[in-house]
PyMOL Python script that loads the backbone (N, CA, C, O; Angstrom):
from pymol import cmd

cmd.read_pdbstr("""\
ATOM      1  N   UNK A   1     -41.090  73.471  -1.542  1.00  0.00           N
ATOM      2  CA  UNK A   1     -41.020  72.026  -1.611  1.00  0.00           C
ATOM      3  C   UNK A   1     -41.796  71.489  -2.808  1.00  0.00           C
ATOM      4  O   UNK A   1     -42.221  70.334  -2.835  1.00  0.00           O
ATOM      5  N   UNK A   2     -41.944  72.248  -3.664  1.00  0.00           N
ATOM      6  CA  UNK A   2     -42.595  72.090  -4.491  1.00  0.00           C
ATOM      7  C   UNK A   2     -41.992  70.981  -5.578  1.00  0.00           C
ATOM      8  O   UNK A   2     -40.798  71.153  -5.821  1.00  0.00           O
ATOM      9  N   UNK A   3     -42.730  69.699  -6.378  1.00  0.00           N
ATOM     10  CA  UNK A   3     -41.619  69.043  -7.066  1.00  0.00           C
ATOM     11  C   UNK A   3     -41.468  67.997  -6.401  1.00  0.00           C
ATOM     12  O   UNK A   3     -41.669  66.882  -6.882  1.00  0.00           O
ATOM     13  N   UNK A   4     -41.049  68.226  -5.060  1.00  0.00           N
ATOM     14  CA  UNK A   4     -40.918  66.634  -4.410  1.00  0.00           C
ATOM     15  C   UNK A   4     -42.047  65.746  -4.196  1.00  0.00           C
ATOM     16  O   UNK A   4     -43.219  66.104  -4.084  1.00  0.00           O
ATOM     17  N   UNK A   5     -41.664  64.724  -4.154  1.00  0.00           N
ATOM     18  CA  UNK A   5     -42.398  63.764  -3.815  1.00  0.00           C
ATOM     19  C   UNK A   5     -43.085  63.744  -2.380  1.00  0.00           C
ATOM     20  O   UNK A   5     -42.418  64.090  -1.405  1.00  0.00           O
ATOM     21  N   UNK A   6     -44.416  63.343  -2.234  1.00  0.00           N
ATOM     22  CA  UNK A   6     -45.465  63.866  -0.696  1.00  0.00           C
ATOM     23  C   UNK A   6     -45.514  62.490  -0.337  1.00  0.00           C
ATOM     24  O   UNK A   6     -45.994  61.799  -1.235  1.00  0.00           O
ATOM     25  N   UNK A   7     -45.111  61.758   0.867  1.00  0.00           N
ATOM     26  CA  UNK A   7     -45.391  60.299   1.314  1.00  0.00           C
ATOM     27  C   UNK A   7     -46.593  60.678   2.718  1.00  0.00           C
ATOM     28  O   UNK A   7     -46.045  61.403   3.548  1.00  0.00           O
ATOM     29  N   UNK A   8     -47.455  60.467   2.935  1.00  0.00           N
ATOM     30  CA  UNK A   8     -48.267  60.979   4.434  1.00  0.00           C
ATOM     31  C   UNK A   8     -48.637  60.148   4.676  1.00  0.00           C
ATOM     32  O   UNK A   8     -49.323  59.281   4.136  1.00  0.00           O
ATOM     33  N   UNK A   9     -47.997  60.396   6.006  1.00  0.00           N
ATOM     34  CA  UNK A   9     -47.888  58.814   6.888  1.00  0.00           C
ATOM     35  C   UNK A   9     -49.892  58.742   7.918  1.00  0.00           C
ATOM     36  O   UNK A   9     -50.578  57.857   8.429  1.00  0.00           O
ATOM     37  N   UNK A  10     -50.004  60.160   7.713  1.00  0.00           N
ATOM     38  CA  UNK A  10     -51.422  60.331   8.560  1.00  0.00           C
ATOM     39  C   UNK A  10     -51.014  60.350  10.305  1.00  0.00           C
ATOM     40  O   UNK A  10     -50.200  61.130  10.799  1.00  0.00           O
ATOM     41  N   UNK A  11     -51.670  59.463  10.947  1.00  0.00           N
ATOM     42  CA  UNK A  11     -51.440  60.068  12.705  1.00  0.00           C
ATOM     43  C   UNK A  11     -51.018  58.088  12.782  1.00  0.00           C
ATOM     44  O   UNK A  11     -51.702  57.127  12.430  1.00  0.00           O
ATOM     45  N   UNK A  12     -50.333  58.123  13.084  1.00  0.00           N
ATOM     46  CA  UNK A  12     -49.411  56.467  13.450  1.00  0.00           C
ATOM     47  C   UNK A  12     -49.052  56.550  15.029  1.00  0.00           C
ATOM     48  O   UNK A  12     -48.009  56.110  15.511  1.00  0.00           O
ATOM     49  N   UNK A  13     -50.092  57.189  15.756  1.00  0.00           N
ATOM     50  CA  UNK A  13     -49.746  57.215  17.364  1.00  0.00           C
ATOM     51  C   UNK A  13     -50.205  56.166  18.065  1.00  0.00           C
ATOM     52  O   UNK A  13     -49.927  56.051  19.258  1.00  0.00           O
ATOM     53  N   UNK A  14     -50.935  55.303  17.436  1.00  0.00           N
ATOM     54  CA  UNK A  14     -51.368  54.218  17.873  1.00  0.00           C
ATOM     55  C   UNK A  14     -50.641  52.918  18.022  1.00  0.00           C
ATOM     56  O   UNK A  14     -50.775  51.930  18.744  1.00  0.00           O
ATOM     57  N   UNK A  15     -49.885  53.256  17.145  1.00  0.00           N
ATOM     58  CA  UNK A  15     -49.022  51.589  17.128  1.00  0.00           C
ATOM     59  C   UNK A  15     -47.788  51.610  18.202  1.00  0.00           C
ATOM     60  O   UNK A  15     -47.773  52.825  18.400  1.00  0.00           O
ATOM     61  N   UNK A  16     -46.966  51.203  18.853  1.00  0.00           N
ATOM     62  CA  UNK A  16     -45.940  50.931  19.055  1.00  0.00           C
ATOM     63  C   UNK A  16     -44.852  51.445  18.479  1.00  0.00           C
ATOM     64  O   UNK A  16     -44.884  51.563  17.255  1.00  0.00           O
ATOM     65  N   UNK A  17     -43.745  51.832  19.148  1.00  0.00           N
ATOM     66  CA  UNK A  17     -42.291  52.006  18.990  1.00  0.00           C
ATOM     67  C   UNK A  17     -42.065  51.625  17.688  1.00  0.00           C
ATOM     68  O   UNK A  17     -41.783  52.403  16.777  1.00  0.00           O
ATOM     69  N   UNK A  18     -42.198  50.334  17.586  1.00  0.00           N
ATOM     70  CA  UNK A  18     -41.694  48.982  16.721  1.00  0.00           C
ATOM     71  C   UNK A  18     -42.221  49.225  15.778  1.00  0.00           C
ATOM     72  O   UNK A  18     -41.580  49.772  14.881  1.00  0.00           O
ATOM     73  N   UNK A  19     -43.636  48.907  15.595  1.00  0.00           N
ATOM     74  CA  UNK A  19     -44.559  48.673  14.914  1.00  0.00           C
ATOM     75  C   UNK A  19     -44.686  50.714  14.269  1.00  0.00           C
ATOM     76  O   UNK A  19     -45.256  50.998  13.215  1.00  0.00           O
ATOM     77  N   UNK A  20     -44.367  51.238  14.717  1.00  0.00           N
ATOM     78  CA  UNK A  20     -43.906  52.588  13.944  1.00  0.00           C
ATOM     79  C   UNK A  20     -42.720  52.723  12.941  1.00  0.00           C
ATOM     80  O   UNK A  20     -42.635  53.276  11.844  1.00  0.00           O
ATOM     81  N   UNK A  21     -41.959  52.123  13.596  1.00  0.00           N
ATOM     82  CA  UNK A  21     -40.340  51.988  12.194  1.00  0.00           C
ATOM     83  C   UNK A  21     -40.681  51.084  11.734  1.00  0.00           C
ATOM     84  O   UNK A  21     -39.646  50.651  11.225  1.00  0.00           O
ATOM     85  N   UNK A  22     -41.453  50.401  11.509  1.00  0.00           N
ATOM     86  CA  UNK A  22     -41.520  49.411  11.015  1.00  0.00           C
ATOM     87  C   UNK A  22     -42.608  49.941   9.252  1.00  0.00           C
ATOM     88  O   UNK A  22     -42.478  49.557   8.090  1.00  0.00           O
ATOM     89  N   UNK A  23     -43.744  51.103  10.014  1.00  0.00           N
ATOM     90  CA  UNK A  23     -44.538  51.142   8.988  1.00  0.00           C
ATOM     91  C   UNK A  23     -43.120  52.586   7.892  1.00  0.00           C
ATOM     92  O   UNK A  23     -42.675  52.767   6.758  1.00  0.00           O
ATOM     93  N   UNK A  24     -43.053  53.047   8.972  1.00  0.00           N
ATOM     94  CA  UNK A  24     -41.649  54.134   8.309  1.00  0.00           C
ATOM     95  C   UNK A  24     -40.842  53.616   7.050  1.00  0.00           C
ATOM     96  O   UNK A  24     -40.695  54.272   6.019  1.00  0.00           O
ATOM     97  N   UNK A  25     -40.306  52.261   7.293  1.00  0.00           N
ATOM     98  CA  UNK A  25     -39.607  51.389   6.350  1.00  0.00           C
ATOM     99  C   UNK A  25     -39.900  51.207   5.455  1.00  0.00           C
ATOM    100  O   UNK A  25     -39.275  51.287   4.398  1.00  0.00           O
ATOM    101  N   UNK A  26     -41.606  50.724   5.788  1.00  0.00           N
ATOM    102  CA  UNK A  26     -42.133  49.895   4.497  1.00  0.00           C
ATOM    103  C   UNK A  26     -43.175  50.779   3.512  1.00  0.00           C
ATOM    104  O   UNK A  26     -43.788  50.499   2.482  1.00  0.00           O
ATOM    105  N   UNK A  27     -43.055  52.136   4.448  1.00  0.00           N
ATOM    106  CA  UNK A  27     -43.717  53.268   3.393  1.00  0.00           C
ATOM    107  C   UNK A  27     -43.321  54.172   3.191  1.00  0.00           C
ATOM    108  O   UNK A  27     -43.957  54.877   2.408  1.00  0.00           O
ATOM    109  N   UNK A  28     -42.021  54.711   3.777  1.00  0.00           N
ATOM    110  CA  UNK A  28     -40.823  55.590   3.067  1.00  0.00           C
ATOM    111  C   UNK A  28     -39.468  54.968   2.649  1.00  0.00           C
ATOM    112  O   UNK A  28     -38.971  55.259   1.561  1.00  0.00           O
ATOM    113  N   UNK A  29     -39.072  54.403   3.217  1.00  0.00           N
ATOM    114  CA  UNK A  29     -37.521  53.760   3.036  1.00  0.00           C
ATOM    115  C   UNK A  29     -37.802  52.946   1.804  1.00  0.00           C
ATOM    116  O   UNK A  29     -37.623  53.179   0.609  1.00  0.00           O
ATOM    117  N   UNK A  30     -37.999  52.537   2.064  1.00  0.00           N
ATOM    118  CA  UNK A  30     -38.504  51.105   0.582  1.00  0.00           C
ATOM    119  C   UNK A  30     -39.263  51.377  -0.168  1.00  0.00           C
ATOM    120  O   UNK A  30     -39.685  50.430  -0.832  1.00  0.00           O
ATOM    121  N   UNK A  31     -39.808  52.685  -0.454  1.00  0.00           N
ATOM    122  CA  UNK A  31     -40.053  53.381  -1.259  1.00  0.00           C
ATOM    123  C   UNK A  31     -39.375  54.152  -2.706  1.00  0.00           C
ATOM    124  O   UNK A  31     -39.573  54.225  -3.919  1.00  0.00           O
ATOM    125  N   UNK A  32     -38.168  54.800  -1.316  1.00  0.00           N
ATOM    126  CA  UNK A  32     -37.325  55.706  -2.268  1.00  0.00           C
ATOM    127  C   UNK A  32     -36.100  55.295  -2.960  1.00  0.00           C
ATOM    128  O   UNK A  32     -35.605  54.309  -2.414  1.00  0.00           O
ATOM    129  N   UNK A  33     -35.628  55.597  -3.689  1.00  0.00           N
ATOM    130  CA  UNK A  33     -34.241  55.252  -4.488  1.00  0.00           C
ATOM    131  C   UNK A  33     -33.414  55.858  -3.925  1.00  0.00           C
ATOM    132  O   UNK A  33     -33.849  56.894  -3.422  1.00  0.00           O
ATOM    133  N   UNK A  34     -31.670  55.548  -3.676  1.00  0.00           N
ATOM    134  CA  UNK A  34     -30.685  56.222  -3.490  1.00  0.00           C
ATOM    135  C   UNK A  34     -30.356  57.766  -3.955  1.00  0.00           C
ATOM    136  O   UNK A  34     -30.040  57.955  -5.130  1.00  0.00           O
ATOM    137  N   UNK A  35     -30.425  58.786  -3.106  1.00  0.00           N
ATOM    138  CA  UNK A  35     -30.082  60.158  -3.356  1.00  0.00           C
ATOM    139  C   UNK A  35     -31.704  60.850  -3.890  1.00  0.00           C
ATOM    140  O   UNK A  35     -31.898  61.897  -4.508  1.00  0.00           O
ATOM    141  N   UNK A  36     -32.635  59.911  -3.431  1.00  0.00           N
ATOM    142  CA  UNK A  36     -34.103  61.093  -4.003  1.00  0.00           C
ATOM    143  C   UNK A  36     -34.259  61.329  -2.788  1.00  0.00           C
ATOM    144  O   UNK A  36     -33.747  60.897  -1.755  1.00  0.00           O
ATOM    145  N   UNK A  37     -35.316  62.342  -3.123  1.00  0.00           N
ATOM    146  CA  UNK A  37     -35.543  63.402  -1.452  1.00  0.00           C
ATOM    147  C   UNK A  37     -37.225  63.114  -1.324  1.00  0.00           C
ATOM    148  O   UNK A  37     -37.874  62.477  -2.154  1.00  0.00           O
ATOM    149  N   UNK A  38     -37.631  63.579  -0.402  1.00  0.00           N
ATOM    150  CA  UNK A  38     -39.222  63.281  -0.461  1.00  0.00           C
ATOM    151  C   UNK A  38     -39.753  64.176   0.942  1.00  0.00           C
ATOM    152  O   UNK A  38     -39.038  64.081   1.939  1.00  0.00           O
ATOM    153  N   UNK A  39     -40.683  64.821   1.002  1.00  0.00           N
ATOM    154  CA  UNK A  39     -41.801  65.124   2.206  1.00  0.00           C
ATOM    155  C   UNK A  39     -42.542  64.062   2.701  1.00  0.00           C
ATOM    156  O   UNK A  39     -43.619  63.596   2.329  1.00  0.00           O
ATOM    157  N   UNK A  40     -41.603  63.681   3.822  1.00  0.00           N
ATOM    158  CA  UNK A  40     -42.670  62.936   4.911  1.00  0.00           C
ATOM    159  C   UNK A  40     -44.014  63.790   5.523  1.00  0.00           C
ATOM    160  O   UNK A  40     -43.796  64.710   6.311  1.00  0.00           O
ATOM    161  N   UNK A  41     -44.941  63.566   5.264  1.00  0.00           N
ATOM    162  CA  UNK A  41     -46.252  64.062   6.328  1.00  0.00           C
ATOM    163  C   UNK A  41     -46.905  63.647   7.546  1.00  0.00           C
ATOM    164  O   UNK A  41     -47.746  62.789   7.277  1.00  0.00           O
ATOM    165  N   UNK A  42     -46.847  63.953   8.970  1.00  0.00           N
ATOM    166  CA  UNK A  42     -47.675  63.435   9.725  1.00  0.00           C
ATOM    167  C   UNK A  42     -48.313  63.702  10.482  1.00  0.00           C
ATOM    168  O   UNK A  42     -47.993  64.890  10.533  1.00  0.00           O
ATOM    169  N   UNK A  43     -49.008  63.601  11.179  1.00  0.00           N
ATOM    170  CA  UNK A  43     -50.152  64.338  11.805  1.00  0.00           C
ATOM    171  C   UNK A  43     -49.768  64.005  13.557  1.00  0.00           C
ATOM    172  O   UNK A  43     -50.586  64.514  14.323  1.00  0.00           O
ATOM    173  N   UNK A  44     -48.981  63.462  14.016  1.00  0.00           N
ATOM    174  CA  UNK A  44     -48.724  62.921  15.209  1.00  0.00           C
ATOM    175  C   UNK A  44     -47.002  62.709  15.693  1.00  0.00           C
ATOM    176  O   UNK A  44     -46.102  62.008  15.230  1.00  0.00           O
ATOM    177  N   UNK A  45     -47.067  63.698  16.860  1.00  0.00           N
ATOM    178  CA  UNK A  45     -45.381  64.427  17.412  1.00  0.00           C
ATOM    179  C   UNK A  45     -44.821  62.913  17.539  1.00  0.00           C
ATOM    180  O   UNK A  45     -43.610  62.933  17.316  1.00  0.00           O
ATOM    181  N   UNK A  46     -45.218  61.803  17.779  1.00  0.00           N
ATOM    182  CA  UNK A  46     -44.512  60.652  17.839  1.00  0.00           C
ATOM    183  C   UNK A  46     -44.091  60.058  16.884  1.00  0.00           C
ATOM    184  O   UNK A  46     -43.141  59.323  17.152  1.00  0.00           O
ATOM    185  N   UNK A  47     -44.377  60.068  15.955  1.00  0.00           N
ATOM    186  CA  UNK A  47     -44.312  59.893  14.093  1.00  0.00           C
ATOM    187  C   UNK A  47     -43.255  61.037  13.775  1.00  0.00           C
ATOM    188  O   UNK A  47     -42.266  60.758  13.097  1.00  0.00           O
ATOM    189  N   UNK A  48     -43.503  62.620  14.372  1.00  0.00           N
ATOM    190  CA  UNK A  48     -42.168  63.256  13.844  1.00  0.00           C
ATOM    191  C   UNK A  48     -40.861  62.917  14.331  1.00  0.00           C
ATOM    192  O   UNK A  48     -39.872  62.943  13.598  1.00  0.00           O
ATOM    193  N   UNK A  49     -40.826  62.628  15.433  1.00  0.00           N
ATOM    194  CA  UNK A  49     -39.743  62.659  16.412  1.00  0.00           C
ATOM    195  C   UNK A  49     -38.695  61.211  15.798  1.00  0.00           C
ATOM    196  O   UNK A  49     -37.472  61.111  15.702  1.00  0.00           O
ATOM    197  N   UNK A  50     -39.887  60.169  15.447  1.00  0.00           N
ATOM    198  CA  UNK A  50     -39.023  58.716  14.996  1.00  0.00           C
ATOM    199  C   UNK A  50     -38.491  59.933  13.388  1.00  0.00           C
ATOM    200  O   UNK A  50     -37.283  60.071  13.196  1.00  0.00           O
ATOM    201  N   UNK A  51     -39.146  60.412  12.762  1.00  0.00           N
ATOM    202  CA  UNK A  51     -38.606  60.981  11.783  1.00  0.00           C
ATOM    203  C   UNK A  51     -37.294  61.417  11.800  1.00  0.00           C
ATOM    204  O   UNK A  51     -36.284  60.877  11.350  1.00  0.00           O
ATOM    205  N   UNK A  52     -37.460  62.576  12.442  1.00  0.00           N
ATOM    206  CA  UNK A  52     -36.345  63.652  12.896  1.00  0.00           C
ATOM    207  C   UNK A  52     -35.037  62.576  13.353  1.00  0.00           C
ATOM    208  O   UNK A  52     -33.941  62.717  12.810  1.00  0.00           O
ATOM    209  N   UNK A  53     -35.179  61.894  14.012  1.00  0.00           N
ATOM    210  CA  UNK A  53     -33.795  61.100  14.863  1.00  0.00           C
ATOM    211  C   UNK A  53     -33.618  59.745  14.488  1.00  0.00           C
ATOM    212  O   UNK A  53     -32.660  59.269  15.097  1.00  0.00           O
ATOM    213  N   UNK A  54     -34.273  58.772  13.573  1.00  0.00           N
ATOM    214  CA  UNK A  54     -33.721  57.026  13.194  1.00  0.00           C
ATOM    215  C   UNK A  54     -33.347  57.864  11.520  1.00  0.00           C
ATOM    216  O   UNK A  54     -33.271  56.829  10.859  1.00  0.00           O
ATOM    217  N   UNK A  55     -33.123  58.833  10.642  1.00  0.00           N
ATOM    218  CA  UNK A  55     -32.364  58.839   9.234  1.00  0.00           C
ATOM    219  C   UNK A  55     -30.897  57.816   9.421  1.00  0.00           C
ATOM    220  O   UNK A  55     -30.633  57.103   8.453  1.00  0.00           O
ATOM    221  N   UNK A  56     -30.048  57.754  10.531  1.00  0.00           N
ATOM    222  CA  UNK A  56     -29.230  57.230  10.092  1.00  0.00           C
ATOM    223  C   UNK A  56     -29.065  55.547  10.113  1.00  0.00           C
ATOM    224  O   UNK A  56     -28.368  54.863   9.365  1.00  0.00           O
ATOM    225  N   UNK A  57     -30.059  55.051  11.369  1.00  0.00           N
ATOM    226  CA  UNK A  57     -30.922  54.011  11.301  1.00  0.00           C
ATOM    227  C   UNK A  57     -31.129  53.498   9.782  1.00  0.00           C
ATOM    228  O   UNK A  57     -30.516  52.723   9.047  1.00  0.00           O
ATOM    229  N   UNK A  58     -32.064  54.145   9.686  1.00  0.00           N
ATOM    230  CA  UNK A  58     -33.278  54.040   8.600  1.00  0.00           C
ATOM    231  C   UNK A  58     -32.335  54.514   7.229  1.00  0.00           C
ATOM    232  O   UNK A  58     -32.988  54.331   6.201  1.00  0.00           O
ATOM    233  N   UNK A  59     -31.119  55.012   6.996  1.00  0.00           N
ATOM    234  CA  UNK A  59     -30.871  55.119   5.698  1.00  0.00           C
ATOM    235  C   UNK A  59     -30.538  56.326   4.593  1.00  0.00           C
ATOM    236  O   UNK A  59     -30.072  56.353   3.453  1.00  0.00           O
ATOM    237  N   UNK A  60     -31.213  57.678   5.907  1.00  0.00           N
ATOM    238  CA  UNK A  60     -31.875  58.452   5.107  1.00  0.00           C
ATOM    239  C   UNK A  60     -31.081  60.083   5.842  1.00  0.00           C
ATOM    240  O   UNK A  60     -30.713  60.123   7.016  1.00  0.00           O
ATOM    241  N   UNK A  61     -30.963  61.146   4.996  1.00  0.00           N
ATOM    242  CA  UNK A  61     -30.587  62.486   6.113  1.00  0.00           C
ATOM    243  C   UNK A  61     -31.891  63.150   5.984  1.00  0.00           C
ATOM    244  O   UNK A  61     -32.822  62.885   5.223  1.00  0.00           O
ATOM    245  N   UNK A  62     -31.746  64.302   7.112  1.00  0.00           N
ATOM    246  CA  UNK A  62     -33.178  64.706   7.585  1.00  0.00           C
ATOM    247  C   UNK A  62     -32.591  66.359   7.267  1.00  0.00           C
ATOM    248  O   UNK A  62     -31.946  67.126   7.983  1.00  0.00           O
ATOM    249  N   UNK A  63     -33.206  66.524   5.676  1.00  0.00           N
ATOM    250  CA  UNK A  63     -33.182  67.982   5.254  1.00  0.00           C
ATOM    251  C   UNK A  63     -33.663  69.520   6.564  1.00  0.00           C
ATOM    252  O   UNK A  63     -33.105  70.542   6.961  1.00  0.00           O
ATOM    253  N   UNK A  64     -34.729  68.954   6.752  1.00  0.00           N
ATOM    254  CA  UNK A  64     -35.760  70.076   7.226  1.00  0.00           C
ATOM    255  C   UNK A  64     -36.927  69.170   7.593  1.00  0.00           C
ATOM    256  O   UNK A  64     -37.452  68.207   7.034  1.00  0.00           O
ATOM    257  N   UNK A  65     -37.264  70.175   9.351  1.00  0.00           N
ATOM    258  CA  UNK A  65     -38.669  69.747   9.995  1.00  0.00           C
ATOM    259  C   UNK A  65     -39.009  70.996  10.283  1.00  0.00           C
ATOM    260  O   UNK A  65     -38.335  71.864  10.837  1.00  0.00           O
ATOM    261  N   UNK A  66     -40.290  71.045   9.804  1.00  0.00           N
ATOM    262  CA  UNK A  66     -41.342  72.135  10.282  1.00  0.00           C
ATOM    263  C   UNK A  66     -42.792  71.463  10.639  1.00  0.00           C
ATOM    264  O   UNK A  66     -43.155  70.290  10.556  1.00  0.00           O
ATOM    265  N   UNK A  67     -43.572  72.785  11.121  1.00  0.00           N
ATOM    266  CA  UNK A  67     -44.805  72.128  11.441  1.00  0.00           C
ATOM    267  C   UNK A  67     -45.993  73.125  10.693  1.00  0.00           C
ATOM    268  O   UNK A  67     -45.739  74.323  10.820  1.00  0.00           O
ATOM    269  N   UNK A  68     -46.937  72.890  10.123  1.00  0.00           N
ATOM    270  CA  UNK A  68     -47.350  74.272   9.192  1.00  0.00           C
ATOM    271  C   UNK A  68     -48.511  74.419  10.271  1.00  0.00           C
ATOM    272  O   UNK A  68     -48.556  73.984  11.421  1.00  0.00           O
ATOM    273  N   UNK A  69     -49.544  75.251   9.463  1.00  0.00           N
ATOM    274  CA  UNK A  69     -50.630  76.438  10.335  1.00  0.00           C
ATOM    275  C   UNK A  69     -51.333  75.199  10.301  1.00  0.00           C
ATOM    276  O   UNK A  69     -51.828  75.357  11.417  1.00  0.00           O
ATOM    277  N   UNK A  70     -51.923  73.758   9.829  1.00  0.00           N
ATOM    278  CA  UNK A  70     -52.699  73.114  10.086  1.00  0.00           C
ATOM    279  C   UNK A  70     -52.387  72.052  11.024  1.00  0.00           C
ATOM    280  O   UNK A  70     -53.175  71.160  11.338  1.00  0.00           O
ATOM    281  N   UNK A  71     -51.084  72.201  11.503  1.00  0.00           N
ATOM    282  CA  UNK A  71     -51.246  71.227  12.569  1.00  0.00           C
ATOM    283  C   UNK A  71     -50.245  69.909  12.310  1.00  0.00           C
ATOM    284  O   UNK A  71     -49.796  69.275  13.264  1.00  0.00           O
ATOM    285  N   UNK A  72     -49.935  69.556  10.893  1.00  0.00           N
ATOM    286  CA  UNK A  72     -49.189  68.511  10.325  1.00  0.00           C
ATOM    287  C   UNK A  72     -47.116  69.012  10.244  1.00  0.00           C
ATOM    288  O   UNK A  72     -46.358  69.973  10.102  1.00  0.00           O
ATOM    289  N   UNK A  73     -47.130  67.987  10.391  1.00  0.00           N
ATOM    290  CA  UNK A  73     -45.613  67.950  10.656  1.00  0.00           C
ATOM    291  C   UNK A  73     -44.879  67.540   9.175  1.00  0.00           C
ATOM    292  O   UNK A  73     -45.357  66.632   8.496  1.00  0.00           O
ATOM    293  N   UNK A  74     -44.254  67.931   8.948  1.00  0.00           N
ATOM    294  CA  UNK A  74     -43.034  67.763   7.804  1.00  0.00           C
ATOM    295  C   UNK A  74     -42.137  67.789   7.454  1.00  0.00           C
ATOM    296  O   UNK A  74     -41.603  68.898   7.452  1.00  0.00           O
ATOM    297  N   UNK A  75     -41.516  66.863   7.034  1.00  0.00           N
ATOM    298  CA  UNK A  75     -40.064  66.021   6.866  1.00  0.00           C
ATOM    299  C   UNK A  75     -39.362  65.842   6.241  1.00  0.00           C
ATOM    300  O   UNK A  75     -39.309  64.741   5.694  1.00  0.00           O
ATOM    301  N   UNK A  76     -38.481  66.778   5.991  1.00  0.00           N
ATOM    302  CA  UNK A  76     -38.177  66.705   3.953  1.00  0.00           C
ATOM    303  C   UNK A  76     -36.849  65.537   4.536  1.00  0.00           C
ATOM    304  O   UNK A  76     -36.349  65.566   5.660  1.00  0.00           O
ATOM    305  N   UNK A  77     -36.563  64.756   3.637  1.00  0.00           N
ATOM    306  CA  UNK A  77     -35.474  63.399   3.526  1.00  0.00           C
ATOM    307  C   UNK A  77     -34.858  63.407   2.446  1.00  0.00           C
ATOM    308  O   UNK A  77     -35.556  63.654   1.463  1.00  0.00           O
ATOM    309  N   UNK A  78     -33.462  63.168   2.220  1.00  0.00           N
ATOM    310  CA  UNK A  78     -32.989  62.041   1.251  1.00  0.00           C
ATOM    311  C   UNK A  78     -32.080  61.296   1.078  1.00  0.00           C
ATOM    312  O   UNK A  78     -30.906  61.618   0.895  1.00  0.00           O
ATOM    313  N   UNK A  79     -32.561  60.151   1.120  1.00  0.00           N
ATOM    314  CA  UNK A  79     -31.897  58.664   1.080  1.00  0.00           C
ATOM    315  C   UNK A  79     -30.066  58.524   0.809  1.00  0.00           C
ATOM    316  O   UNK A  79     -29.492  58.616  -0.276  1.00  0.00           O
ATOM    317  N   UNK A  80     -29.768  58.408   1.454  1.00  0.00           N
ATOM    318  CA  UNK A  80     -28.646  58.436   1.157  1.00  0.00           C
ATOM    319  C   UNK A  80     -28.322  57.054  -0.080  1.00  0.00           C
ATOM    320  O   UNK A  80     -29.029  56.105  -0.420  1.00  0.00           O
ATOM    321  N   UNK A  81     -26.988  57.474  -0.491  1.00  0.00           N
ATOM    322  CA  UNK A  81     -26.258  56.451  -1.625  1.00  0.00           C
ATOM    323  C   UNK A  81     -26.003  55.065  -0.876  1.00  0.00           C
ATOM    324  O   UNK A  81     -24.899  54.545  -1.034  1.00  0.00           O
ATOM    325  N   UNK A  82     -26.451  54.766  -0.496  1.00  0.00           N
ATOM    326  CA  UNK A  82     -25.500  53.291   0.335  1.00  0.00           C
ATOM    327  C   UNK A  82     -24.852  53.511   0.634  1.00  0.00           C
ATOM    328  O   UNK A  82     -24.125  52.695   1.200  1.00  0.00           O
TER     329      UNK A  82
END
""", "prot")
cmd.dss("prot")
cmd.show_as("cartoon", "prot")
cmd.util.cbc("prot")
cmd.orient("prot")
């Protein structure tokens, strides 16, 4: 994954449903340009899971989820063309 772009969202288990796609939007989606890819990072299974399952929601296809030896979750994305 080397090359791509790293967005880390940190542990977002605190907020709400809502108030989770909501930070998703405004710090990955509206971030990226049409057809770039990027590593989502997060530290919290509720943060992966909105990952893994709102891309078509949210805009975006969901390359690859893994979870590495430290515990953090990762999300490779990319944005679809409109």
């Amino acid at each position: 994954m080397a090359g791509l772009r790293t967005i880390d969202l940190g542990d977002l288990s605190i907020l709400c449903g809502t108030s989770r796609l909501g930070e998703i939007r405004r710090r990955v989606v509206e971030t990226l340009k049409p057809g770039e890819e990027a590593v989502v990072v997060t530290r919290d299974p509720e943060t992966w899971y909105a990952l893994t399952s709102l891309g078509d929601e949210l805009g975006y296809e969901l390359i690859e989820s893994s979870k590495d030896p430290e515990g953090r979750y990762l999300v490779r994305i990319r944005m679809k063309n409109s």
